[in-house]
Residue, then its C-alpha position, 0 to 999 in steps of 0.5 A: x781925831x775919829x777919823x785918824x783912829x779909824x785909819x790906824x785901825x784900818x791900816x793895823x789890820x791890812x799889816x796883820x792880813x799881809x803878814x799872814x801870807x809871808x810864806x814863813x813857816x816854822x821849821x820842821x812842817x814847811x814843804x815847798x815841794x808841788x802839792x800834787x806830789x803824795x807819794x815819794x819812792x826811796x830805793x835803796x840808796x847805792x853804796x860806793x864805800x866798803x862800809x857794810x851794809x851803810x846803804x841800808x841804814x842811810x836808806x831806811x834813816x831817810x825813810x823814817x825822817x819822811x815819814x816822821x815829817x807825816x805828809x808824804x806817802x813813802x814808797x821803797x821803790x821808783x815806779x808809781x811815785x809822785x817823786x823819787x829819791x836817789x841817793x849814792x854815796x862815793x866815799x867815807x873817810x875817817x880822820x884823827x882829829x886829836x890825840x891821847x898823852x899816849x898819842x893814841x887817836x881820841x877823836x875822829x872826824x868822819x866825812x861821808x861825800x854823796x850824791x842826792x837828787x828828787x826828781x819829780x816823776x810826773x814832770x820829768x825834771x830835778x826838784x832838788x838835788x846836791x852831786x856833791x854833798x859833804x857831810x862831816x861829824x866829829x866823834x869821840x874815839x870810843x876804844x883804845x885802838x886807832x882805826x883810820x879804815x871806815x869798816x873797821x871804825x863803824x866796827x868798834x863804834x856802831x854808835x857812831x855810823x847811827x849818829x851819822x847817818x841820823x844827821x845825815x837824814x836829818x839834814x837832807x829831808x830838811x834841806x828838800x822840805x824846806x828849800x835850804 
């Protein structure tokens, strides 16, 4: 009987020691980038759209989620980095999703098409990347006039090119953190 119970505790301890190394981490504070990359250089992303000034604000948004995340030095140019990040983004568009009783558009759903890569510098090679990412985001029209062009919408509902483009940081330091 002791020696049963010595061995339940014995193989009750090697569980918890193994569990302790199942490479799980809580969402927001894992990285599965080499730890020898401290600096990542964010240049102004390229933008391909006539959404003005929408390269700045996806840039700087990008920026700011890395920085939040606390463990990496950012840098806003390409040379003497550990890691760089590209981005370019080749298309927006703005389509109705539903209609008013007076068959004025109520909602839209925005569609931002880009391309991403991290390449680490010091071993010239890709870490992550997505040619051709897709980011769709659903709004609420937000004045009584229909705008179908993305220069004219982000116009009317600076709001709107915010939320996007914070989605949009959101989702890609995510998926480059936590390998998704």
């Amino acid at each position: 009987m002791k020696y049963s119970y010595c061995v339940l505790c014995a193989l009750c301890v090697l569980c918890v020691c193994a569990s302790n190394g199942c490479g799980y981490a809580l969402a927001g504070h894992g990285s599965f980038l080499p730890a020898y990359i401290k600096t990542v250089g964010i240049p102004t992303f390229t933008n391909r759209t006539t959404v003005f000034n929408l390269e700045t604000t996806l840039t700087q948004k990008v920026r700011s989620e890395f920085i939040g995340r606390g463990k990496y030095q950012i840098l806003p140019q390409g040379g003497d980095v550990d890691a760089l990040l590209t981005g370019e983004v080749s298309s927006v568009t703005i389509t109705p999703a539903s209609f008013s009783p007076q068959q004025l558009a109520s909602r839209y759903v925005i569609t931002m098409t880009a391309r991403i890569e991290l390449r680490d510098t010091r071993a010239n090679m890709v870490l992550w990347e997505n040619p051709g990412l897709v980011f769709r985001q659903e709004y609420e029209a937000t004045s009584g006039r229909s705008a179908i062009d993305p220069a004219a919408f982000f116009g009317q509902d600076v709001n709107a090119l915010d939320r996007l483009t914070s989605d949009f940081a959101r989702t890609i330091v995510s998926a480059i953190l936590e390998a998704f």
